[in-house]
C-alpha positions as CSV (number, residue, x, y, z in Angstrom):
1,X,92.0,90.0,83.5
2,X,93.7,91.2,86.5
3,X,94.3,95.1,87.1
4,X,96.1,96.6,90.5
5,X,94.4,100.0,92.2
6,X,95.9,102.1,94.7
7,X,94.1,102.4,97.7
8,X,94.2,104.1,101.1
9,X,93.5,102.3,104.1
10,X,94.7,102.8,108.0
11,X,95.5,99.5,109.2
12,X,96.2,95.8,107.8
13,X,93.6,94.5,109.8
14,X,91.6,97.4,107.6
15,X,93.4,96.1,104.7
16,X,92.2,92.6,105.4
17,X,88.7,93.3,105.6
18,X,89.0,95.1,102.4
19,X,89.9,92.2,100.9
20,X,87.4,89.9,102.2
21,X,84.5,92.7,101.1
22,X,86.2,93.1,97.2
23,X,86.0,88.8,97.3
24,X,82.5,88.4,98.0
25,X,81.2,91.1,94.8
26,X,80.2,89.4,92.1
27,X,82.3,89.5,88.9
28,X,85.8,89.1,91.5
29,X,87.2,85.8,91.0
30,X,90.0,86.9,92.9
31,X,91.6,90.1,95.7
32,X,94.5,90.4,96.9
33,X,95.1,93.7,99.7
34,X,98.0,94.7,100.6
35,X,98.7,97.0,103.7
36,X,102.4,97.4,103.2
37,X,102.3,98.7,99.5
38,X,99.0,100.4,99.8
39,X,97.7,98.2,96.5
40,X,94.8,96.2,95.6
41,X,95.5,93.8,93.0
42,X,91.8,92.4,91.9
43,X,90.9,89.2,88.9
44,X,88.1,89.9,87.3
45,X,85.6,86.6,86.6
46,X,85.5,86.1,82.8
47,X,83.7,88.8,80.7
48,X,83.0,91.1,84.0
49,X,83.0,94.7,83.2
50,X,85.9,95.7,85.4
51,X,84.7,99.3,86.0
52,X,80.9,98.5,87.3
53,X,82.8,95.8,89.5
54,X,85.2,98.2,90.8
55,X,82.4,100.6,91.6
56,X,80.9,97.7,93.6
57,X,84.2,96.8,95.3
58,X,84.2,100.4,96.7
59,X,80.5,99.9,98.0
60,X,81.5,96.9,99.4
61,X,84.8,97.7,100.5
62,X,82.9,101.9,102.2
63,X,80.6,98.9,104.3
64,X,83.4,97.5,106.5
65,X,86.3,100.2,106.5
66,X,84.1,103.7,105.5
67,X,87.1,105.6,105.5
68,X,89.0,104.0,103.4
69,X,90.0,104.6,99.6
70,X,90.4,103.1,96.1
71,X,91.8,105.1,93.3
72,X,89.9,104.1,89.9
C-alpha cells in the first residue's frame, strides 16, 4: 500500500534526511521526500499497520530534523 502525507520541512537537505529516517522504520518498504512539493510519499511492507508506522516515521523523522512536520 502506498499513501502520500504532507509535510513541513525547511530545507532539501532536511527533506533528505527525512527520508533516510522514514526508510530505516520498520514496516517502510519504501520513502520517497520531496522538498519541492512539500510531500512524503511512503510504501508500506506487507500487512503493516500504516498508522502505528506513520507514528514511528514521525519519531524517527522529530530525531534528525526536530522541527519538522508530517500531517497524518
Amino acid at each position: 500500500m502506498k499513501k502520500s502525507y504532507k509535510i513541513e520541512v525547511d530545507c532539501a537537505n532536511c527533506a533528505l534526511k527525512m527520508e533516510e529516517a522514514a526508510k530505516s522504520v520498520d514496516g517502510v518498504k519504501d520513502a520517497v521526500v520531496s522538498f519541492m512539493t512539500q510531500k512524503m510519499n511512503v510504501e508500506f511492507a506487507e500487512g503493516a499497520d500504516d498508522g502505528a508506522v506513520m507514528q514511528a516515521v514521525l519519531k524517527a523523522c522529530k530525531k534528525v530534523e526536530d522541527d519538522c512536520e508530517i500531517y497524518l
